[in-house]
C-alpha positions as CSV (number, residue, x, y, z in Angstrom):
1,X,0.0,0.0,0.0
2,X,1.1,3.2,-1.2
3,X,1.8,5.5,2.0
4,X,2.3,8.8,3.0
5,X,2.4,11.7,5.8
6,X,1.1,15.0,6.1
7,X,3.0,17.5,9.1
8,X,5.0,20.5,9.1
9,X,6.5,23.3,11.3
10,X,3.5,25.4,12.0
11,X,2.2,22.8,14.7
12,X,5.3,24.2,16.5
13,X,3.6,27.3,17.1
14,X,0.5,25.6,19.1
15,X,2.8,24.5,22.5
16,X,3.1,24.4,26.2
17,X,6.2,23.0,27.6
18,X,5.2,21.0,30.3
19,X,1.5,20.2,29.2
20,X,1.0,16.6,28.1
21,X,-0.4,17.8,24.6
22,X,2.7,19.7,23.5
23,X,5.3,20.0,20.2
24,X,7.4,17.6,22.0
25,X,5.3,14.8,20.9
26,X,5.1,15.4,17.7
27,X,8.8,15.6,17.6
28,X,9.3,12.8,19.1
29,X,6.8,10.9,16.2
30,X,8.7,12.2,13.5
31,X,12.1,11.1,14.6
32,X,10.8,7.7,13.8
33,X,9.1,7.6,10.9
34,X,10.8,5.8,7.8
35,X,13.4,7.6,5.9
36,X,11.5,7.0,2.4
37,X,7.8,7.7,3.8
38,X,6.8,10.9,2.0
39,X,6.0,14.0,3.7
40,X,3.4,16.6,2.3
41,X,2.9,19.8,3.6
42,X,0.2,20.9,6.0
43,X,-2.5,23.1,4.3
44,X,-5.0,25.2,6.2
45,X,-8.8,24.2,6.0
46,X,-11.2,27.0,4.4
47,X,-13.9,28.8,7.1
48,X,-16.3,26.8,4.2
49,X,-14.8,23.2,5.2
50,X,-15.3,24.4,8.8
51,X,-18.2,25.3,8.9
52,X,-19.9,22.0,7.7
53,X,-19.0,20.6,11.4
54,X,-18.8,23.6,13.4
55,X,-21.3,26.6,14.3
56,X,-19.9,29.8,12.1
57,X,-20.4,31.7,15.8
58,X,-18.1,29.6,17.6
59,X,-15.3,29.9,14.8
60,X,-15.3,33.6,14.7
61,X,-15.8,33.2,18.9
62,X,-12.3,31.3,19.2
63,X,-10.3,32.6,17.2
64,X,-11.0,36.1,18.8
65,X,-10.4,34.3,22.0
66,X,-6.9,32.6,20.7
67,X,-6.0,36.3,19.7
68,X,-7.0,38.2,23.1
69,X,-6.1,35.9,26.0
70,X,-4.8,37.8,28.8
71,X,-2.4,34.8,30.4
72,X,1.5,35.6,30.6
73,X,4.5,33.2,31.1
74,X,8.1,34.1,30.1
75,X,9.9,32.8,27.0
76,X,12.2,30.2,29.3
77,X,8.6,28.5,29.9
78,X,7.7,28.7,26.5
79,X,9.4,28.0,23.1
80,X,7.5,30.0,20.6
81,X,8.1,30.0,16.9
82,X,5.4,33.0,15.7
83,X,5.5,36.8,16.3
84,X,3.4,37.5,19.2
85,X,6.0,38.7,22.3
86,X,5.2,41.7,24.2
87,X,8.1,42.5,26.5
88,X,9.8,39.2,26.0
89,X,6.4,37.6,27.0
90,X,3.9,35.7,25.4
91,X,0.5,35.7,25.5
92,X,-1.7,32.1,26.5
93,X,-4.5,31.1,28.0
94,X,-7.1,28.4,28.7
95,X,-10.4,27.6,27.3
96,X,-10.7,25.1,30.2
97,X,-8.4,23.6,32.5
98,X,-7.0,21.3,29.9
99,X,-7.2,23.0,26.7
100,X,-4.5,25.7,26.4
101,X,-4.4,28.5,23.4
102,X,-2.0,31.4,22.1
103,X,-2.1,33.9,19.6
104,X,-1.1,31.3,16.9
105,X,-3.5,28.3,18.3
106,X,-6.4,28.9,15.8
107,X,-4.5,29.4,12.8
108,X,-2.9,26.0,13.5
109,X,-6.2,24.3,14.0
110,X,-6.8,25.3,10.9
111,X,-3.6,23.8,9.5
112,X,-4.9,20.8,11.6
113,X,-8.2,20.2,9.7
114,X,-7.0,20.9,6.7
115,X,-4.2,18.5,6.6
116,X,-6.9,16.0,7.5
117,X,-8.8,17.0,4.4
118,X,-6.1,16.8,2.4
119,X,-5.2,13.1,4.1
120,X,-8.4,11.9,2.9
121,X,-8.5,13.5,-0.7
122,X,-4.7,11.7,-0.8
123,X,-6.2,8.5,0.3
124,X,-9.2,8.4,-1.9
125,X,-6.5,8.8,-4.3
126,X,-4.9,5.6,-3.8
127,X,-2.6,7.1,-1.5
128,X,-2.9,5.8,2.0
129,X,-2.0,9.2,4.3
130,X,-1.7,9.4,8.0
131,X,-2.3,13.8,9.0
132,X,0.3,14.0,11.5
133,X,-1.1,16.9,13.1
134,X,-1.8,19.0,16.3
135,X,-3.8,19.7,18.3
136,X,-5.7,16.7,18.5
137,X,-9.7,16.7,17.4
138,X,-11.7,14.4,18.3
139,X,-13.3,16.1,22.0
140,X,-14.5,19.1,19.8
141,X,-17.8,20.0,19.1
142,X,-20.0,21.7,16.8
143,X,-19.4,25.0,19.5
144,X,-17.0,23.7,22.2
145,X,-13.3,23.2,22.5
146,X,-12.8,20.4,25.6
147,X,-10.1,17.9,25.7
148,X,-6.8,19.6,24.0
149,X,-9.1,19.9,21.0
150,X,-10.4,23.2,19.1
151,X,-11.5,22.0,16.3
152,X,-12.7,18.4,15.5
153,X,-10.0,17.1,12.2
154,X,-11.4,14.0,11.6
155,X,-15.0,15.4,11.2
156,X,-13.8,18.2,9.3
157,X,-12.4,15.8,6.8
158,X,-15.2,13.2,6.9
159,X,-17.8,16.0,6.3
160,X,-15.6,17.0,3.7
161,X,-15.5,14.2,1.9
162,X,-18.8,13.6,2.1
163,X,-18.9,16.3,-0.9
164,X,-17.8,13.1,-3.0
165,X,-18.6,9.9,-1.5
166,X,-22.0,8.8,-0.1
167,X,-20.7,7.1,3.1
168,X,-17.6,7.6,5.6
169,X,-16.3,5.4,8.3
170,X,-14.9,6.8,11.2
171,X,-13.0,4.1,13.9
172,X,-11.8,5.5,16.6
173,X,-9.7,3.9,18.8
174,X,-8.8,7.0,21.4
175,X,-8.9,5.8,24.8
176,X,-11.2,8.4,25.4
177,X,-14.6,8.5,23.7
178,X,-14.8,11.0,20.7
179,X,-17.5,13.0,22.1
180,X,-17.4,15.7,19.6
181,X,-17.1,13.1,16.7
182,X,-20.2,11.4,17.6
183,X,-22.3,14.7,18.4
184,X,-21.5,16.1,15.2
185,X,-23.1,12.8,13.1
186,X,-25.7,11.5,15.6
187,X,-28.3,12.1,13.4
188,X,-26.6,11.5,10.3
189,X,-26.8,8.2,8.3
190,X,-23.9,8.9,6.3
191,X,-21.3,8.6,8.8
192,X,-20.6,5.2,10.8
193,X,-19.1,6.5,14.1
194,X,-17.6,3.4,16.1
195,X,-15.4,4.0,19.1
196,X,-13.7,1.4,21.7
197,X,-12.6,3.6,24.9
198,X,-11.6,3.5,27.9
199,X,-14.7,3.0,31.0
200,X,-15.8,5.5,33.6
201,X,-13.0,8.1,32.2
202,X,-12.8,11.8,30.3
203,X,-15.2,12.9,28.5
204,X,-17.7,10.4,31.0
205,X,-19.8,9.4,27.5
206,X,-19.8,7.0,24.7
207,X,-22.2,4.8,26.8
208,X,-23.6,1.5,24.1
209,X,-27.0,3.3,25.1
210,X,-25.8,6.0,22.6
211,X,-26.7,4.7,19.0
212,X,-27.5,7.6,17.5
213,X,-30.8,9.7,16.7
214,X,-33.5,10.3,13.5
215,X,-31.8,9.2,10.4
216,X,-28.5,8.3,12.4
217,X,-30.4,6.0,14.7
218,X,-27.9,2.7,14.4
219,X,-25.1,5.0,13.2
220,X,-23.1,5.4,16.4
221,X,-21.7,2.4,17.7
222,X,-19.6,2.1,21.0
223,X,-17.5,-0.4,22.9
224,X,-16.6,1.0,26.4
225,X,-14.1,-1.7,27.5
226,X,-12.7,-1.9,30.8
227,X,-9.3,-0.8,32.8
228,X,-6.5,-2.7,31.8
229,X,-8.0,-3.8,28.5
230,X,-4.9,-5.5,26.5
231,X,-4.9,-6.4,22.5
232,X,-7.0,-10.0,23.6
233,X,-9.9,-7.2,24.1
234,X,-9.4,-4.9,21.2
235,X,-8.8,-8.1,18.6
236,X,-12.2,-9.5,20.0
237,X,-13.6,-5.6,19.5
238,X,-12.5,-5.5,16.2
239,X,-12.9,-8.9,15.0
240,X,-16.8,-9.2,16.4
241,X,-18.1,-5.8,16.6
242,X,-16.5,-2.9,14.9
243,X,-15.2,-4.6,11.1
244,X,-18.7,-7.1,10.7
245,X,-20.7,-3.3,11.2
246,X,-17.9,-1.4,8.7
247,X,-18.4,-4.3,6.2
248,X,-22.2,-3.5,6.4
249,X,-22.3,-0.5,6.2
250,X,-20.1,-0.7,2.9
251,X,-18.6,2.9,3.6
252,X,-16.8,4.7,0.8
253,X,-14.0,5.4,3.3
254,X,-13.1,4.4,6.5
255,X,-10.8,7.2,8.4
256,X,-9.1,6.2,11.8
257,X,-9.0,8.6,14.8
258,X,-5.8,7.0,16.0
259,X,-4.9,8.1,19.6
260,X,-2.1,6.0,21.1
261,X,-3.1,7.0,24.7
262,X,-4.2,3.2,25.0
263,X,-0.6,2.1,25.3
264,X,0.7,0.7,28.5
265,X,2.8,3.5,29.3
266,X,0.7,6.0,28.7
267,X,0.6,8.6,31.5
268,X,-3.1,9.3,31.0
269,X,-4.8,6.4,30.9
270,X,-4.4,2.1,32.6
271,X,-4.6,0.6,28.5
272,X,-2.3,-2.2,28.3
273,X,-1.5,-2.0,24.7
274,X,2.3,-2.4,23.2
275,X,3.4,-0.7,20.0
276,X,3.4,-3.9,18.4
277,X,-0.2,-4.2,19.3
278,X,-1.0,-1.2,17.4
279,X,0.0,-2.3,14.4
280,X,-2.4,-5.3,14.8
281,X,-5.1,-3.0,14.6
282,X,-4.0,-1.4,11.4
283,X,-3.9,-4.7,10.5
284,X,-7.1,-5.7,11.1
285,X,-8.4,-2.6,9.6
286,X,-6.5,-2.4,6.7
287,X,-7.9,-5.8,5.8
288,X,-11.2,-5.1,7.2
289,X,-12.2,-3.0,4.2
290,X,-12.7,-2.1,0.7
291,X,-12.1,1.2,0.5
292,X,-9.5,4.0,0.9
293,X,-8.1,4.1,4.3
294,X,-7.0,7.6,6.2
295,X,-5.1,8.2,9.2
296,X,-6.3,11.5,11.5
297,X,-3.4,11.6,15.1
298,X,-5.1,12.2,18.2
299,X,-4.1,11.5,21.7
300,X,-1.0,9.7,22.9
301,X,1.4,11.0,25.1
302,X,4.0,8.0,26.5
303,X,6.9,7.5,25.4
304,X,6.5,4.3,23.3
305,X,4.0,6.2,21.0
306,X,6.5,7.1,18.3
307,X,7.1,3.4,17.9
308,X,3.7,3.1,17.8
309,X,3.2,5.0,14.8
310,X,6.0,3.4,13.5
311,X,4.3,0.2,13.6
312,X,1.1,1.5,11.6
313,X,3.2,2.9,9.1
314,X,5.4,-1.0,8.9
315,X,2.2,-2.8,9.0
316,X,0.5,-0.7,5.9
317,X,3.7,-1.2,3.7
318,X,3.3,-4.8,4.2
319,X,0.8,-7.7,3.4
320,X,1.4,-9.4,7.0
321,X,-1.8,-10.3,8.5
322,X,-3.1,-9.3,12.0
323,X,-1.4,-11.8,14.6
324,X,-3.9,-13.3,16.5
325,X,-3.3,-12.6,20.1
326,X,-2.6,-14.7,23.1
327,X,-4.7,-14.7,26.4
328,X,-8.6,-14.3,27.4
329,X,-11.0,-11.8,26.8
330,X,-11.3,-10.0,30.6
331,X,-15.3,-11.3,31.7
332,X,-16.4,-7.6,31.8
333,X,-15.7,-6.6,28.2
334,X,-16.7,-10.0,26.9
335,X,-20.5,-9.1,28.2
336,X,-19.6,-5.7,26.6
337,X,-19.3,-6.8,23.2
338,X,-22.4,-9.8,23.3
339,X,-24.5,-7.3,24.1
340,X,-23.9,-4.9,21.5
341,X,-23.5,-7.6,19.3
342,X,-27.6,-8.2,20.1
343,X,-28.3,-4.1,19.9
344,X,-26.7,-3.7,16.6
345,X,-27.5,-7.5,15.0
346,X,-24.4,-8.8,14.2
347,X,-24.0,-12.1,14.1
């Protein structure tokens, strides 16, 4: 499979040293991808793309925010790329208590979603491309940044591409629940949303009550799975649940929210997954469908996630099928998956 990466400098000028969603990370990604993957610049996503997702209000609302904040620290706390210093200072702030913003944050959201556009055009292309990007998207919502997210990537690009196809999959495999994916398309019976998450943690939804409402009733599919799920758990997810409802649904493209916050030494979360194992996902996805396949980055912040990434980018540049994995299903997440098996009829 042909491969490819979007990135670029200007994530640089989104950061917090210190914060668990800084540059740093995506740094730390790059230094491991393979020396003949090609790289494509980031492009910025027009206010029109935007606004298929997210209220015009809210747009205009943060950027003004991103532009005013009142927040000082000194350029030793901060490494800054952009133009913004006031008396060797800097200007940030917070939207919440997780989701940080400077001068420069919108504008690179922007960059953000539009490299996710551009990954999906690339992979309906015949071009399988991962958007290495910052921030992350997936906790965004139509009018609300939560999460480290401003604006949501991967349903900017799957509305986007909805201007061309008839059906998108998105899979998320975040260990938290894509909130702001799934609010976005609840009532839409275009877009397959299926996420496998972490229980009982941030955001506190992606219940399997949640299927989705009017048209998109059915559409939203999730698999909350227990603390210290390993690969036994998200094979049987995969293999049972999430690919049988993909292959039904027959979507045009599949795109994967890929946060690597469900490795095992992930500060954020108790996952129990190994680089290796993440690359048995791509796997199982990559074989899972027939249709172009698109990457979006979202969470991950331990130090095993470059190799991670690594690993997707090994498995899709080979024909090596998904290893079946040793060790039993834990009891909890094996009642999980029978009963959405009986809400969503899958056999």
């Amino acid at each position: 499979m042909k491969c490819s990466a979007i990135t670029g400098e200007i994530f640089a000028n989104h950061d917090c040293k210190g914060h668990k969603e800084c540059h740093d990370r995506l740094l730390s990604i790059l230094e491991r991808l393979p020396e003949d993957l090609a790289i494509h610049a980031p492009v910025p996503a027009s206010f029109e793309a935007l606004q298929r997702v997210h209220v015009p209000g809210y747009l205009t609302w943060l950027e003004q925010q991103c532009v005013k904040h009142v927040d000082f620290c000194t350029l030793d706390e901060y490494i800054y790329t952009g133009g913004y210093f006031e008396n060797n200072q800097i200007k940030r702030g917070y939207l919440d208590q997780n989701t940080y913003i400077n001068p420069c944050s919108y504008e690179v959201a922007t960059y953000a979603a539009g490299s996710a556009i551009a990954a999906v055009d690339r992979s309906i292309d015949g071009e399988c491309c991962f958007a290495l990007v910052r921030p992350p998207g997936h906790h965004a919502e139509a009018d609300r940044a939560m999460g480290f997210c401003l604006l949501n990537n991967a349903a900017v690009a799957a509305a986007h591409a909805l201007q061309q196809v008839d059906r998108v999959a998105i899979i998320d495999w975040d260990a938290h629940h894509g909130n702001g994916t799934q609010s976005i398309f609840y009532s839409s019976n275009r877009v397959l949303y299926c996420s496998t998450h972490e229980k009982d943690t941030f955001p506190h939804s992606g219940t399997l009550q949640e299927t989705g409402s009017g048209e998109g009733k059915g559409f939203t599919l999730n698999v909350p799975l227990a603390h210290k799920s390993g690969i036994a758990d998200y094979y049987a997810v995969f293999t049972e649940v999430i690919l049988p409802a993909v292959g039904r649904f027959r979507p045009d493209l599949v795109i994967v929210s890929a946060g690597q916050d469900i490795l095992l030494d992930d500060p954020q979360e108790c996952m129990l997954l190994t680089p290796q194992d993440i690359g048995t996902l791509t796997a199982l996805v990559r074989d899972g469908r027939d249709c172009p396949l698109s990457f979006v980055l979202e969470g991950g912040y331990g130090p095993s996630q470059p190799a991670a990434i690594r690993s997707v980018f090994d498995t899709l540049g080979s024909t090596n099928p998904a290893k079946l994995p040793e060790g039993p299903v834990i009891k909890a997440n094996r009642k999980t998956i029978d009963l959405v098996k009986k809400l969503y009829n899958i056999p």
